[in-house]
NUBA-865058 format. One record per atom (N, C-alpha, C, O): atom name; residue number from 1; z, y, x. Coordinates in steps of 0.001 Angstrom, whole numbers, m for minus. Each point is the difference from the previous one (the first is absolute). Layout:
BEGIN
   atomo   num        c3        c2        c1
      CA   NUM         Z         Y         X
...
END
This chain:
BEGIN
   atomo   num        c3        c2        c1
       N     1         0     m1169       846
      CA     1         0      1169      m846
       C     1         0      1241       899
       O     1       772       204       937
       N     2     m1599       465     m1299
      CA     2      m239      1660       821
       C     2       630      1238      m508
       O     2      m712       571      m827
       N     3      1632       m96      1032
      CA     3       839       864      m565
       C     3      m679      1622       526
       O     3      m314       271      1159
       N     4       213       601     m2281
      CA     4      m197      1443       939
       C     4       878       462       881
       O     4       773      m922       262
       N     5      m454      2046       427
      CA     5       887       543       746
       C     5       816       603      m688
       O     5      1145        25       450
       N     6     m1434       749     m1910
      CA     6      1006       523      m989
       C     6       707     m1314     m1084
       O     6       570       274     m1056
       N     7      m646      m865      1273
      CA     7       887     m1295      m758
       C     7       636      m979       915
       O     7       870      m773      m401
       N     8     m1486       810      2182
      CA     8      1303      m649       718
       C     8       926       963       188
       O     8      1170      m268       273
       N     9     m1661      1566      m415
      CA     9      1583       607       302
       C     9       794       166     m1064
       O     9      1222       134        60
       N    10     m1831      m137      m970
      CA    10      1033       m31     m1220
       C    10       687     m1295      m266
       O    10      1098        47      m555
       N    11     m1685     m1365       933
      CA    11       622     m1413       269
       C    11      1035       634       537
       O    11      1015       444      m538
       N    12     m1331      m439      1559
      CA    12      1388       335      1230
       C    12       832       690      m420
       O    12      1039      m637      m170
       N    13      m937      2028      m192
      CA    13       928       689      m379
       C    13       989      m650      m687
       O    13      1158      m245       338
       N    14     m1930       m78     m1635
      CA    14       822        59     m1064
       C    14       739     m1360       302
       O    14       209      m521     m1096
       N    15       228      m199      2006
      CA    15       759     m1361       345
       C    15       683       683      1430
       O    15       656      m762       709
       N    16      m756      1686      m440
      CA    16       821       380      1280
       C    16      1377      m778       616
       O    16       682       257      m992
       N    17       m70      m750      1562
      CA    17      1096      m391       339
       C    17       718      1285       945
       O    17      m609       876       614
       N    18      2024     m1064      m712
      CA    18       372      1249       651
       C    18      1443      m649       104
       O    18       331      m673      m975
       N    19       482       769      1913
      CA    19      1494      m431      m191
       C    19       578      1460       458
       O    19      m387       910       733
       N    20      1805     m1240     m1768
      CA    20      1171       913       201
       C    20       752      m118      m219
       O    20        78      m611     m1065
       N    21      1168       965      1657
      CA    21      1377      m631       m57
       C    21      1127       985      m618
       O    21       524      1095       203
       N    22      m497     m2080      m995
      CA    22      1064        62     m1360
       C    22      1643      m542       338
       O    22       317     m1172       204
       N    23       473      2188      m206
      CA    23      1465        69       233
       C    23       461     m1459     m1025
       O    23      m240      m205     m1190
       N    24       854      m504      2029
      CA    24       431     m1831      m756
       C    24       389       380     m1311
       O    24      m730      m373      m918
       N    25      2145      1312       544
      CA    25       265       260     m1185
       C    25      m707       m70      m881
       O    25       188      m691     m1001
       N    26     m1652      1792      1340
      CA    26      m749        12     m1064
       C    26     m1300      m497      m298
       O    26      m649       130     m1038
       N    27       318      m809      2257
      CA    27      m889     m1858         0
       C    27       853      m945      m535
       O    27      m499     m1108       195
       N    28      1748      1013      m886
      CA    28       447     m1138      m279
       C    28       105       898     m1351
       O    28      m449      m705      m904
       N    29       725      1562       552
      CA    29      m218       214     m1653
       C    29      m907       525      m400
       O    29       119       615     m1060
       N    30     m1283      m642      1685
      CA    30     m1366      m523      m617
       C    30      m345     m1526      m196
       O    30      m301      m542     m1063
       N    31       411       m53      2337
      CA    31      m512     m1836      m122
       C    31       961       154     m1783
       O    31      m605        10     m1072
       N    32      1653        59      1165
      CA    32       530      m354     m1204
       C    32      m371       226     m1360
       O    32       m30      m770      m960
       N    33      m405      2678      1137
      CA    33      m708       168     m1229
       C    33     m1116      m380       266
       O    33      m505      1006      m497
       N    34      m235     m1487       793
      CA    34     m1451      m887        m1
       C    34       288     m1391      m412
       O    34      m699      m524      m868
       N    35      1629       m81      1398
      CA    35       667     m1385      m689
       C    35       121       m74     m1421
       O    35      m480      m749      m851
       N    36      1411      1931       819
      CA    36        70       120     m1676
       C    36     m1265       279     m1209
       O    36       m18      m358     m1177
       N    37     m1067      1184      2019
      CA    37     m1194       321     m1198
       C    37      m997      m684       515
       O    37     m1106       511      m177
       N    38      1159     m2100      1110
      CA    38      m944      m817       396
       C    38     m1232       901       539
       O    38     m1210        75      m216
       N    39      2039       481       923
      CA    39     m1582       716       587
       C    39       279       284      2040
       O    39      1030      m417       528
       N    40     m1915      1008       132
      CA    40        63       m72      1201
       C    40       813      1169       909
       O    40       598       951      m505
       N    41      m623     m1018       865
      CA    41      1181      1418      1094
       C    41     m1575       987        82
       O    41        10      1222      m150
       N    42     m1149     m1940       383
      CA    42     m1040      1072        23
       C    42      m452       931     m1328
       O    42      m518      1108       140
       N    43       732     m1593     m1176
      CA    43      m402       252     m1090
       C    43       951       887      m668
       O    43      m220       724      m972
       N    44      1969      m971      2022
      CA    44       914      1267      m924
       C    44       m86      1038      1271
       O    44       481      1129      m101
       N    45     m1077     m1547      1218
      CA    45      m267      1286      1322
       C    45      m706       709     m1051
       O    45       684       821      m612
       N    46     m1517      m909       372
      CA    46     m1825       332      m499
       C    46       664      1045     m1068
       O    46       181      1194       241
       N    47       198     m1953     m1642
      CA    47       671       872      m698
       C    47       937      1117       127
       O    47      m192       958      m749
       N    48      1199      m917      1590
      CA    48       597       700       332
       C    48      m729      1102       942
       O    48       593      1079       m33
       N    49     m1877     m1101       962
      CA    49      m666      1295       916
       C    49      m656       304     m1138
       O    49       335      1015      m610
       N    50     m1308     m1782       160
      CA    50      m608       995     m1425
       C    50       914      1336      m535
       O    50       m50      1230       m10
       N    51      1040     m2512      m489
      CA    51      1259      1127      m869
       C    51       424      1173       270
       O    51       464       774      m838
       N    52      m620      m497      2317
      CA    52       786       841      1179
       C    52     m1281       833      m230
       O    52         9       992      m728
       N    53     m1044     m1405      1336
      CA    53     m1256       745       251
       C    53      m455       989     m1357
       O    53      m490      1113       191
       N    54       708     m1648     m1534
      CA    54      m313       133     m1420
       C    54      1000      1006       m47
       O    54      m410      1101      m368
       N    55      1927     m1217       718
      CA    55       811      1324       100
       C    55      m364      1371       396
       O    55      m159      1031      m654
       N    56        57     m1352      2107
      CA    56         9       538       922
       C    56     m1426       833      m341
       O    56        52      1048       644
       N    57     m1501     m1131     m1536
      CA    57      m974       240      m548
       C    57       326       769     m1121
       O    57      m819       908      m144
       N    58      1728      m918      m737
      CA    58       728       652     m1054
       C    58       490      1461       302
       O    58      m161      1089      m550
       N    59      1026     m1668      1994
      CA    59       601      1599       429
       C    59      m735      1012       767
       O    59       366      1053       523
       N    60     m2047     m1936      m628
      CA    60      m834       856       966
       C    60      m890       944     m1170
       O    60      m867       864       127
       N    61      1480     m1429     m1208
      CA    61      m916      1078      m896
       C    61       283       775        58
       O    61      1157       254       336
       N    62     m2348       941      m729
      CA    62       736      1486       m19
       C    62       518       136     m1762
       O    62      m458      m738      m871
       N    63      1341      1677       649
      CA    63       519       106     m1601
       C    63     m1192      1009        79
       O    63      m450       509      1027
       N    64       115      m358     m2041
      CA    64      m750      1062      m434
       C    64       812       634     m1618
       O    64       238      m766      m934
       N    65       m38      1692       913
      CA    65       625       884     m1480
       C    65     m1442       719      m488
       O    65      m868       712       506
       N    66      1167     m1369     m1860
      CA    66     m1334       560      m968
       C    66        43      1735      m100
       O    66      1177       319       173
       N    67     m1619       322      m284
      CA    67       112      1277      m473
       C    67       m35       108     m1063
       O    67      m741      m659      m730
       N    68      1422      1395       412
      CA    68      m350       454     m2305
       C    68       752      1408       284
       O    68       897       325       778
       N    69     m1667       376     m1765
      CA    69      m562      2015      m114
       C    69       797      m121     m1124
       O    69       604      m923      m547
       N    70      m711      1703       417
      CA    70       907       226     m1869
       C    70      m966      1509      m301
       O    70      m450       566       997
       N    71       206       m51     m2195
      CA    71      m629       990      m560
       C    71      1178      1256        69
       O    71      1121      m398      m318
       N    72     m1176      1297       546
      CA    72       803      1187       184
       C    72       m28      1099       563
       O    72     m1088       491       301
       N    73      2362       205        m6
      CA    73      m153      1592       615
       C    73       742      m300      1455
       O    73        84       828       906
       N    74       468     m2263      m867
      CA    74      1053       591      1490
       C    74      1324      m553      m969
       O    74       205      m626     m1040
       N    75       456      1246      2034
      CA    75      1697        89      m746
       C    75        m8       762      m901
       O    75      m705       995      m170
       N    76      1990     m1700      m843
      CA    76       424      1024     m1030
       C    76       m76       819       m63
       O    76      m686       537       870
       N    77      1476       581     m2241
      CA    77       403      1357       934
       C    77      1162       220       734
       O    77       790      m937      m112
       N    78      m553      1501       553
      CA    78      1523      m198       570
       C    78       283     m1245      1201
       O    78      1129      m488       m44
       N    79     m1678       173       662
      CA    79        12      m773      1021
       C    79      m865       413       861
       O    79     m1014       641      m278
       N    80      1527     m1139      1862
      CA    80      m650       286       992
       C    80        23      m846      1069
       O    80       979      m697       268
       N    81     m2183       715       481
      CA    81       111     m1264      1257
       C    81      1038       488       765
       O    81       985      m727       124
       N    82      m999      2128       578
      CA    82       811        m9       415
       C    82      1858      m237      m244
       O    82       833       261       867
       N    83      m457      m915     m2535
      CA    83      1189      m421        31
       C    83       121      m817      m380
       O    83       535       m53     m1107
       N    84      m972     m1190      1804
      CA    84      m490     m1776      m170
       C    84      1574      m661      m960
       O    84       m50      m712     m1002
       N    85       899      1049      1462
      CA    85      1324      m793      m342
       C    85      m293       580     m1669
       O    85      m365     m1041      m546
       N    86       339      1935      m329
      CA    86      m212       474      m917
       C    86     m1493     m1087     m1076
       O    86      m148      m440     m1140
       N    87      m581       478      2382
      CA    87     m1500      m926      m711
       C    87       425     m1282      m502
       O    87      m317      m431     m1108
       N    88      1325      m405      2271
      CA    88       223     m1148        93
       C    88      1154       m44     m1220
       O    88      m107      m639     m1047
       N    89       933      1254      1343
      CA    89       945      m139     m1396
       C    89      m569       238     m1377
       O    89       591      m429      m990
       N    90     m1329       868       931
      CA    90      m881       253     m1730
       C    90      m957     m1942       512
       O    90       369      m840      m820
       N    91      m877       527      1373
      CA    91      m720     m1296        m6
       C    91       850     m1129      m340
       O    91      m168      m484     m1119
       N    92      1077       m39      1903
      CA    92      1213       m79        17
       C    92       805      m303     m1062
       O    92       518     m1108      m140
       N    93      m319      2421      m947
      CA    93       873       272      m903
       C    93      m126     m1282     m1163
       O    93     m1042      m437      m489
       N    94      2386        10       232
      CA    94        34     m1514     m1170
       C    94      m445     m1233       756
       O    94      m470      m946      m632
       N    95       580       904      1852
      CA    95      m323     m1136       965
       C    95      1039       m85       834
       O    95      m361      m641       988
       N    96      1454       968      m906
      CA    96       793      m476      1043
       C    96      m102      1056       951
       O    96      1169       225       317
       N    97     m2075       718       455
      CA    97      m131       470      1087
       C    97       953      1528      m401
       O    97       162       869       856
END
């Protein structure tokens, strides 16, 4: 069988072997939880870097805040930017703040 050059490397990759060493404590309570859900120490590695990686992808989003306008003149009457503590207490007001 004649394989292209873009599908042996993707063979390869995707079966990589790689060792790394895992503190006994917590190589022995994995073998165990793998014992328990009949499955392999590779298969709860696997799950668990996804998981990490899938996090770690979450906190790389940026938030983005929608904008919304409202129709109007500005502030009330009687209010002013320059006396913010005044703005915030009328927003505020029947909420706790």
């Amino acid at each position: 069988m004649r394989l292209q050059a873009w599908q042996y490397c993707s063979i390869l990759l995707s079966n990589m072997k790689t060792t790394i060493d895992i503190a006994e404590p917590l190589l022995k309570q994995v073998r165990q939880l793998a014992a328990e859900r009949n499955t392999t120490i590779r298969a709860i590695v696997e799950t668990a870097l996804r998981d990490a990686l899938a996090k770690q992808e979450r906190r790389r989003r940026r938030f983005r805040l929608d904008t919304h306008t409202f129709k109007g003149n500005g502030l009330q009457a009687g209010l002013s930017w320059d006396d913010w503590s005044v703005v915030r207490s009328m927003a505020y007001e029947g909420r706790g703040g």
